[in-house]
C-alpha positions in Angstrom: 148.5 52.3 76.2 150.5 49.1 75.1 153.3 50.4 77.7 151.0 50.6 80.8 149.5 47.1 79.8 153.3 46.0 80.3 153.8 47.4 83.5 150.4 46.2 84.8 152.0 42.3 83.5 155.1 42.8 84.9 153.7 42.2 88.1 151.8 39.5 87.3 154.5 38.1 85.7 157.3 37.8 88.8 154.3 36.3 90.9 154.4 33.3 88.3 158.1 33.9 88.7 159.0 33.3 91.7 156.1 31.2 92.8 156.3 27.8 90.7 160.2 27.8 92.2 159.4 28.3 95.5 156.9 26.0 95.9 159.0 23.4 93.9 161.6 24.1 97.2 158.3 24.0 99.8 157.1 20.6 98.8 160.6 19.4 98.7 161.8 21.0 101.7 158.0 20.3 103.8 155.9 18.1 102.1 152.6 19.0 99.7 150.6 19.3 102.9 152.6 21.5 104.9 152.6 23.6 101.3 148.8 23.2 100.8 148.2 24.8 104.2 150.4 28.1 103.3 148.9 28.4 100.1 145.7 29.0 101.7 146.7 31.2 103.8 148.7 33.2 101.0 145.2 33.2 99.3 143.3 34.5 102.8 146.0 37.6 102.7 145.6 38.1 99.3 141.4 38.7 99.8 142.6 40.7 102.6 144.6 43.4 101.0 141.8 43.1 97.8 139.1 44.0 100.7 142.0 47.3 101.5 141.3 48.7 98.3 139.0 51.5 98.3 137.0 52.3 95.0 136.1 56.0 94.4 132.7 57.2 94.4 131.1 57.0 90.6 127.3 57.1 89.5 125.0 54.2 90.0 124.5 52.4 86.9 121.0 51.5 85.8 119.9 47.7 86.3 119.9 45.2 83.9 120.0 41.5 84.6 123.4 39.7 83.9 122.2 37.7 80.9 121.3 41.4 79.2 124.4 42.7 79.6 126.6 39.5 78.3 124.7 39.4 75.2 125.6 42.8 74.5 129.4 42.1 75.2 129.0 38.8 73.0 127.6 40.3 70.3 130.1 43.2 69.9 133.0 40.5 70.4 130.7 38.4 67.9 130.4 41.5 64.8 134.1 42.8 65.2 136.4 41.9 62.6 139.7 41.9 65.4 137.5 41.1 68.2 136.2 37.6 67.0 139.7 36.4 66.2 141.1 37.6 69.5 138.6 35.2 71.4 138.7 32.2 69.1 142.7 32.2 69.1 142.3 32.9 73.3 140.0 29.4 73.7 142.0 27.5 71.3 145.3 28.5 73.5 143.7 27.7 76.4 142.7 24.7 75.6 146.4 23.5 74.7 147.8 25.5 77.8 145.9 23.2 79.8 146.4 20.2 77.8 150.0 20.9 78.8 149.9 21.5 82.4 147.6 18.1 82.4 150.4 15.7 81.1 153.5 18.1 81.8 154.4 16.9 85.9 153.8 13.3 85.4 155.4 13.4 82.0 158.3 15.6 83.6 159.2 13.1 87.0 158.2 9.7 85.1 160.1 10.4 81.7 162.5 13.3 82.1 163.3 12.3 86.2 162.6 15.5 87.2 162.5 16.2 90.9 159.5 18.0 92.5 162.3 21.5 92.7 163.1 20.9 89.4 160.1 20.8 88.0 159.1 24.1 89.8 162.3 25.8 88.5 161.3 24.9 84.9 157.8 26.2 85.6 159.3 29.1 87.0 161.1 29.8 83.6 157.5 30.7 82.1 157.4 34.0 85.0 161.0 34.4 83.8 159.7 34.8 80.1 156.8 37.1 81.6 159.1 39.2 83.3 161.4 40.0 80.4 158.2 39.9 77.8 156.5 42.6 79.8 160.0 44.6 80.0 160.4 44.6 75.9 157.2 44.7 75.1 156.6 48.5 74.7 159.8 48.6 72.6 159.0 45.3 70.2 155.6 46.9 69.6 156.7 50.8 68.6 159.5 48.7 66.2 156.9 46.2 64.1 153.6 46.4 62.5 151.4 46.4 65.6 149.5 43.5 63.5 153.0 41.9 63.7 153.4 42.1 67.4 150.1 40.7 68.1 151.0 37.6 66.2 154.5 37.1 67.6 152.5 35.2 71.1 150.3 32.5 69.4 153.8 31.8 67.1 156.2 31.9 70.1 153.6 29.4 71.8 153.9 26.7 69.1 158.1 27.2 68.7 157.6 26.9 72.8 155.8 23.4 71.8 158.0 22.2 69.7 160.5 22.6 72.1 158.9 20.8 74.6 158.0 18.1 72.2 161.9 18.1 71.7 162.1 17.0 75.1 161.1 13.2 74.2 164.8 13.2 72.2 166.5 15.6 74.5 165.0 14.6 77.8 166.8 17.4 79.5 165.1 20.0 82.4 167.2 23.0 80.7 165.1 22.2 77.2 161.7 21.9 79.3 162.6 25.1 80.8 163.3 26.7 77.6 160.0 25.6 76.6 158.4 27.4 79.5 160.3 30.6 79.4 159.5 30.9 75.5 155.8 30.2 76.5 156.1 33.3 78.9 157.7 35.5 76.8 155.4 34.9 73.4 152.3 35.4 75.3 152.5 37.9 77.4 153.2 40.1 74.2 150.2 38.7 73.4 148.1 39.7 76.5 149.7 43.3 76.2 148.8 44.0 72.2 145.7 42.1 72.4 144.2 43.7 75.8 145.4 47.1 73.8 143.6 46.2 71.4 140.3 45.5 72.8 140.5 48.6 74.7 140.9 50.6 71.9 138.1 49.7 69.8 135.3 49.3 72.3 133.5 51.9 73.6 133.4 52.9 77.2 130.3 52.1 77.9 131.1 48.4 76.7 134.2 48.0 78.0 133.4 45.9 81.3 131.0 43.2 78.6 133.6 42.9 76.2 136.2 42.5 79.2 133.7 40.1 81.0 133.5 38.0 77.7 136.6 37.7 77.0 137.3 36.7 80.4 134.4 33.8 80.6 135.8 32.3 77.1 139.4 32.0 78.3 138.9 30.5 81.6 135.6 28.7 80.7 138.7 26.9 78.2 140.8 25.7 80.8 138.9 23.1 82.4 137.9 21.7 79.0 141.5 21.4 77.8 142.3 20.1 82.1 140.0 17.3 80.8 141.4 16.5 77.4 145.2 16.4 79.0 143.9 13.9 81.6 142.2 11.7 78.5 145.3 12.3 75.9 147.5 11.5 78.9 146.1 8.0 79.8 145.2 7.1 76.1 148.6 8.1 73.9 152.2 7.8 74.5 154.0 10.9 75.7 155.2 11.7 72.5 151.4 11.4 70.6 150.3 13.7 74.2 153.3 16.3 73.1 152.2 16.7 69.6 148.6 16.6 70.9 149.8 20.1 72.2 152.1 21.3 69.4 148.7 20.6 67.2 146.5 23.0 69.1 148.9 25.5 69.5 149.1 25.4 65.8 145.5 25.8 65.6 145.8 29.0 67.9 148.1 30.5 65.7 146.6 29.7 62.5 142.8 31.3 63.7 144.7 34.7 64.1 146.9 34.3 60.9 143.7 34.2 58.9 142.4 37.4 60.5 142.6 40.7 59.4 144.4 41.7 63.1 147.6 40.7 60.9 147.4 43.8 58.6 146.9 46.2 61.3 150.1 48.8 61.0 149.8 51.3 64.3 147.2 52.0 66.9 146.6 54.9 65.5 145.1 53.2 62.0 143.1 50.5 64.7 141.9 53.7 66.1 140.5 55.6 63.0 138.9 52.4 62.0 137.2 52.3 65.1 135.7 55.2 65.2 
């Protein structure tokens, strides 16, 4: 399971690849606008080839209003001793991610001098550490505790961090970069073990709430840790805004250090307990 998870990310992962440099290049080469206008219409293609896939037939499910069905996700995320840690350690590191990408381009052209295509090649170093994440992942998880594995992303993000904190000494693009490609390579071992895990102790029927829950959480994050980069931004000095994000990273890694997800040895032991 953890090595299909991989290949599903590795996709994922050369689209944030490829797309941070090459829009880096666009605004550079074209202007924002010029770029605005074919992002839209790279989204407009995108709904089209979503509207090209064809589901097969299955049974109609019973209805039951939204509100029903969410409660039953949240409470099974809410009771499950790996389940609960997953989503309190996925707000808290989207909250920092976000905090991040907040101060990061104004902190990167007005401190470190980066140009608009440097900039997109250092944030195309996080699809970089994707890629190669998704490509070791099956083998890092069948060589450690599978507990192990699933805490090496919230501990790559704060050495990622503290890298990028390092910047405000070493104001270099090739230690911002680092920062970025260690940030891509930590958590999408994270995504992979965690998503494995969630699918292996929930019950079909539950799946799609649990998913859904999961989901809301982790985005419903982002705009609150948007907010809190824009306030730690105009308030503290860069370095107070870095270790603003080194902190909750921290945080993120210590929720899911405290867990029991850390003694978990094989999928096969997360599985018996399950059932």
């Amino acid at each position: 399971m953890a090595k299909a998870n991989g290949r599903l990310e590795l996709a994922r992962s050369m689209a944030f690849a490829g797309g941070p440099a090459l829009a880096g290049a666009l605004i550079a080469w074209m202007g924002a606008s010029t770029s605005f206008v074919l992002s839209f219409m790279l989204s407009l293609a995108a709904v089209g080839f979503l509207n090209q896939i064809k589901e097969p037939a299955r049974q109609a499910a019973p209805d039951r209003h939204p509100w029903l069905e969410l409660k039953d996700g949240a409470h099974f995320v809410w009771t499950h001793e790996f389940l609960r840690p997953i989503l309190f350690t996925s707000v808290a590191w989207n909250i920092s991610w976000f905090v991040l990408q907040a101060i990061y381009v104004p902190y990167a052209i007005r401190t470190l001098g980066m140009s608009s295509s440097a900039v997109g090649l250092t944030l195309a170093c996080y699809g970089a550490g994707m890629i190669f994440g998704s490509l070791l992942a099956s083998k890092i998880v069948a060589r450690m505790a599978f507990g192990n594995a699933i805490l090496l992303g919230p501990f790559f993000s704060v050495l990622a961090a503290a890298v990028m904190a390092a910047t405000h000494f070493w104001p270099a693009s090739a230690v911002a970069g680092l920062s970025y490609f260690l940030f891509g390579f930590g958590p999408i071992i994270w995504t992979i073990t965690s998503t494995t895990l969630r699918q292996s102790v929930t019950p079909n029927t539950l799946m799609g709430r649990v998913t859904a829950i999961n989901i809301v959480a982790g985005t419903g994050a982002r705009p609150i840790g948007a907010l809190l980069g824009g306030l730690v931004g105009e308030t503290f000095s860069d370095l107070a805004s870095l270790l603003v994000v080194v902190a909750g990273f921290s945080v993120q890694a210590i929720i899911i250090s405290l867990s029991r997800v850390r003694s978990l040895q094989s999928l096969s032991e997360l599985q018996e307990r399950s059932n």
